[in-house]
Each structure stands twice: as C-alpha cells, then as structure tokens.
N, C-alpha and C positions, 0 to 999 in steps of 0.2 A: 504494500500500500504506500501513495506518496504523501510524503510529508508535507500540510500546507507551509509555501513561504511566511515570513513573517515578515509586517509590511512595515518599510523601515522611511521617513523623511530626509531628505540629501538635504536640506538646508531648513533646518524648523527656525521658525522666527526666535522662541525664545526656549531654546534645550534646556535653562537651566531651570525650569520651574515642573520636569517630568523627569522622573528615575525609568529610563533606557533598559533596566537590567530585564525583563519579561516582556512577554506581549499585553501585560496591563496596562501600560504606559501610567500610573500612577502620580498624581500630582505629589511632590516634594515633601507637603507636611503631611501627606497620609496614603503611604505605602504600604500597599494590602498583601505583597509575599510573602511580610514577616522574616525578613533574611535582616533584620534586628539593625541595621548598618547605614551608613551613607548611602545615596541614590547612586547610582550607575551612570555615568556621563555619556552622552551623546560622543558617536569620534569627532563631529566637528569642535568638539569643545577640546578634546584634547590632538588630534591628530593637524586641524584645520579645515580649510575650504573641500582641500583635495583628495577627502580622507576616502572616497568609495573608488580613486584612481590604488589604493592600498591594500585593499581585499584581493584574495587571491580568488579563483575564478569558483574555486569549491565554494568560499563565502558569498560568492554574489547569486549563484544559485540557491540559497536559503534566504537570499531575500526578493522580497518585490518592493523595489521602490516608489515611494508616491510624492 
C-alpha cells in the first residue's frame, strides 16, 4: 500500500508560529503530539530560501508540496 505524501509549504509566511514536526501542523502554544519539547522548525527557518533544492530525491517523494 502507498504511503500518502505529507503536504509540506516551500515558503509559509510565518513558520515560526507552527511546530513542523507531524502532519498536525500545531500552533506553537499548543502542540497536541505530546513529544513534551520545542516545536520542530520549518527548513526555511533553518536551512533558508533554498532548502527543498536540499532534499535528496527519496525526500521529495514523501512530500507534496503546496
């Protein structure tokens, strides 16, 4: 069976106000995976502009960009 991609933003206006780490996309002050920690950053936040030129071809195939 295939795995749905997970649908991922090339440039969200504002990544820093959503923890990245699931497909919940969970607002910052209430993160429902319970992984007890800091939010998960967006790669634009830390790679930059270019970051989905970064992915190797396996990772661009588990996402669908929107």
């Amino acid at each position: 069976m295939k795995k749905k991609k997970m649908r991922f933003p090339l440039k969200p206006k504002h990544p820093e106000r959503v923890c990245w780490g699931c497909e919940k996309y969970c607002p910052t002050g209430r993160m429902l995976c319970g992984n007890g920690s800091d939010r998960s950053q967006h790669p634009i936040e830390i790679i930059g502009e270019d970051w989905y030129e970064t992915l190797t071809e396996e990772d661009r195939e588990k996402i669908e960009i929107v």
